[in-house]
C-alpha positions in Angstrom: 26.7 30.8 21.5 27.3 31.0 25.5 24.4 30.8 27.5 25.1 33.8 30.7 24.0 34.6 34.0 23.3 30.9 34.7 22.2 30.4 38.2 22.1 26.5 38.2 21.2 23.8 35.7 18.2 21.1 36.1 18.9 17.7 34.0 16.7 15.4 32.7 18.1 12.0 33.2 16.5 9.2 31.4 17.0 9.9 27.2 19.5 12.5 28.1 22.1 11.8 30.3 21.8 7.9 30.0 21.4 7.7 25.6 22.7 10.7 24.1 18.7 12.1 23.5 17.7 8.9 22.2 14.1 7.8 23.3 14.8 4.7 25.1 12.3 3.2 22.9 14.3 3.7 19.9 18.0 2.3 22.2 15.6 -1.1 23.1 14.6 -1.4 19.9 18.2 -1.2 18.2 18.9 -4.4 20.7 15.7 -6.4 19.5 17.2 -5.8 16.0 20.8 -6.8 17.4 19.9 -9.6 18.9 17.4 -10.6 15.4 14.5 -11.0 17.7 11.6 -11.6 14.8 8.9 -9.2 16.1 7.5 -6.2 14.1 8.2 -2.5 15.3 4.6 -1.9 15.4 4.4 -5.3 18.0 7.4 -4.0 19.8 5.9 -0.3 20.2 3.0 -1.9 21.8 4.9 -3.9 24.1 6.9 -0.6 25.3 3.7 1.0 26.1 2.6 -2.2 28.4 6.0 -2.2 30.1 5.6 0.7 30.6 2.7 1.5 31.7 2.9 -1.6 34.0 6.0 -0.6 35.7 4.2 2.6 37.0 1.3 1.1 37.8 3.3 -1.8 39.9 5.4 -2.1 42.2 7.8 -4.1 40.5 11.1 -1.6 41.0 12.4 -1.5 44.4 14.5 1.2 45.6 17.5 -0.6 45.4 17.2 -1.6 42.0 20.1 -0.5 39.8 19.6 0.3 35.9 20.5 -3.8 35.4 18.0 -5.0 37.2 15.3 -2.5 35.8 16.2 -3.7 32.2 15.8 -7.0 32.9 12.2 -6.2 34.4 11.0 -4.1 31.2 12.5 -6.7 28.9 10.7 -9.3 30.9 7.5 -7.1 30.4 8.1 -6.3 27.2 9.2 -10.1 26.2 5.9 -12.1 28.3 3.3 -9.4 26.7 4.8 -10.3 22.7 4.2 -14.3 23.8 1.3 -13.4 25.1 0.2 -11.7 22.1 1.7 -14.7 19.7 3.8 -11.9 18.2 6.8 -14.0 19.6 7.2 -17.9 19.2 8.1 -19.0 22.8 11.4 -20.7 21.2 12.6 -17.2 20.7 11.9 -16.0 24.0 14.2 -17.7 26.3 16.1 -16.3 29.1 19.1 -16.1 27.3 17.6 -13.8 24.9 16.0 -11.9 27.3 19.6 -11.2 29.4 21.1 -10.6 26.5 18.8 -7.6 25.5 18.9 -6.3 28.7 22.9 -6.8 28.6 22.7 -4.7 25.3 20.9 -1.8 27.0 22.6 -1.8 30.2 26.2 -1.5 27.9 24.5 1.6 25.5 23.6 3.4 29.0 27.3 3.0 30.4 28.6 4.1 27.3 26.5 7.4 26.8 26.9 7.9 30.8 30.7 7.7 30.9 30.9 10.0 28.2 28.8 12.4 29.9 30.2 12.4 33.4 33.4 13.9 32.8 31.0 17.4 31.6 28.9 16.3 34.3 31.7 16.7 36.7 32.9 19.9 35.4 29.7 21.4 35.1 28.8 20.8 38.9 32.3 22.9 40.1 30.5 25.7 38.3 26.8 25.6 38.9 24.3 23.5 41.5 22.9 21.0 39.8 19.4 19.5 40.3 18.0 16.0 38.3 14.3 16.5 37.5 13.5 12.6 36.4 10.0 10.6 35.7 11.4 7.2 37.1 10.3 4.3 39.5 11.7 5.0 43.0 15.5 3.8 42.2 17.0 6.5 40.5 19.3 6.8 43.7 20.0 3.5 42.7 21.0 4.3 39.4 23.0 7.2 39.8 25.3 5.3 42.3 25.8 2.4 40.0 26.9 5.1 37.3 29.2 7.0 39.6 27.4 9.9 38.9 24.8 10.5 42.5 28.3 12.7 44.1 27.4 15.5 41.3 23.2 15.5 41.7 22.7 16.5 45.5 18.9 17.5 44.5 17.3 14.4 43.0 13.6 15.2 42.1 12.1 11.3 41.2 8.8 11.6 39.9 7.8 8.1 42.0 9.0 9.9 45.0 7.6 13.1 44.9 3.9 12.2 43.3 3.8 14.7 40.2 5.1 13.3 36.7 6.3 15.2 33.5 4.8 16.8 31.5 3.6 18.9 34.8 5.2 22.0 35.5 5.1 21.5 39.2 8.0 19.0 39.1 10.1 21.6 37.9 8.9 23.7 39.9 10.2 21.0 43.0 13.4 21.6 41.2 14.2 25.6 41.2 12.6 25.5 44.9 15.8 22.3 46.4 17.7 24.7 44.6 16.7 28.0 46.1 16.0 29.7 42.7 13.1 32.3 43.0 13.8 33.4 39.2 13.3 30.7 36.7 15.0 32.5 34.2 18.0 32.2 35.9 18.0 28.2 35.3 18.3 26.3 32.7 16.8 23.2 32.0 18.1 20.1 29.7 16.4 17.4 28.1 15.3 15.3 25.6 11.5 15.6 25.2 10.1 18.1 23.6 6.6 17.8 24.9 7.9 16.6 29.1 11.3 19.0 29.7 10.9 21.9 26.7 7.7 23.2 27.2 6.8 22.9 30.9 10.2 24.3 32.1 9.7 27.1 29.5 6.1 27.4 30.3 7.5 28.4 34.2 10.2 30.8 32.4 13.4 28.6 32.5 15.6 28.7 30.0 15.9 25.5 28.0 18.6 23.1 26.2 16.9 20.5 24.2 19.0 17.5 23.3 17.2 16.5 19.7 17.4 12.7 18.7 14.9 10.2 17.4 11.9 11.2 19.9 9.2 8.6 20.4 7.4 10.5 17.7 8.2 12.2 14.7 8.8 16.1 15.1 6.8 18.6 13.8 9.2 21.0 12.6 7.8 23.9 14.7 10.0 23.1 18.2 11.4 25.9 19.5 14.4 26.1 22.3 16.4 28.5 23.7 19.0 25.8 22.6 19.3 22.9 20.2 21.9 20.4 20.9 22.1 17.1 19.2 25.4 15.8 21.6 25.3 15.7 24.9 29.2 16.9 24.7 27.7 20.3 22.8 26.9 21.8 26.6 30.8 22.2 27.1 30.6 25.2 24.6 27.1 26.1 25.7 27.0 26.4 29.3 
């Protein structure tokens, strides 16, 4: 069913544009198991989290980082904390290994991304588009490297801007670049359930959730305005 009287669309980026609504966790992992690395899921969880968490906390992304070079940061991260935790024999952590995860990763985002820019494209001749994005500083970066920053004149970067998902106010940096007073005029897209759904919805957007393999499992009880499970299902939506 067509969404109507759609005043402009906010995007998440990362999980949605970039991996069809995969968590990136899940994209990463896929590699590991690619690649045979010989840690446990649990181990590799735990070494997410710590790249994670250390990437935000550190300065490690510069501005001019694209998506290649941010890989082979997290899989660095990701890679030291498993030795560290002798969840990884150091014979199987080389720096072949390590560039060839990050190879894997950066070749799933450029396949979900060139898949999605053609919609993209069409998509931004008939509505302003805004990117509301918890990243590290180079999602400029990013976009450019993907051929995709000429369709996203109002990038929202939660390392730029100081407020992170799951806050409403980030959205609410969104609808304001885009000069939209009613938030039910806009519709939001993403992946996560509990950092897109429910704080655009909780500031009366309307929202597309792009459902994959989440970071969790799902309750059963998420509710959207839309459920998608392509990115290529907004052509008939929007």
């Amino acid at each position: 069913m067509k969404m109507n009287h759609i005043a402009a669309l906010l995007f998440d980026y990362g999980g949605t544009i970039d991996s069809n609504g995969l968590h990136w966790s899940e994209v990463i992992w896929q590699a590991y198991e690619a690649e045979d690395v010989p840690v446990t899921k649990e181990d590799f969880r735990a070494a997410y989290v710590h790249a994670e968490r250390t990437m935000a906390q550190l300065p490690l992304v510069r501005p001019e980082h694209t998506f290649a070079d941010m890989m082979r940061i997290k899989i660095d991260l990701q890679v030291d904390w498993l030795q560290e935790q002798s969840a990884l024999p150091d014979f199987r952590a080389t720096r072949d290994v390590r560039r060839r995860l990050a190879g894997r990763c950066y070749a799933s985002a450029e396949r979900c991304v060139t898949a999605a820019r053609p919609l993209i494209a069409a998509l931004a001749e008939r509505y302003p588009l805004a990117l509301v994005s918890n990243f590290y500083g180079n999602i400029g970066a990013v976009l450019h490297d993907f051929r995709l920053d000429r369709y996203f004149p109002h990038v929202i970067e939660s390392a730029v801007v100081g407020v992170r998902k799951p806050d409403p106010a980030i959205f609410r940096l969104g609808l304001d670049a885009l000069g939209i007073s009613d938030a039910s005029s806009a519709v939001v897209i993403g992946d996560s359930y509990d950092k897109d759904i429910l704080p655009a919805a909780s500031l009366g957007c309307r929202t597309v959730w792009l459902k994959n393999i989440g970071w969790k499992p799902y309750t059963g009880t998420e509710q959207a305005d839309a459920v998608i499970t392509d990115f290529k299902e907004l052509e008939g939506l929007l």
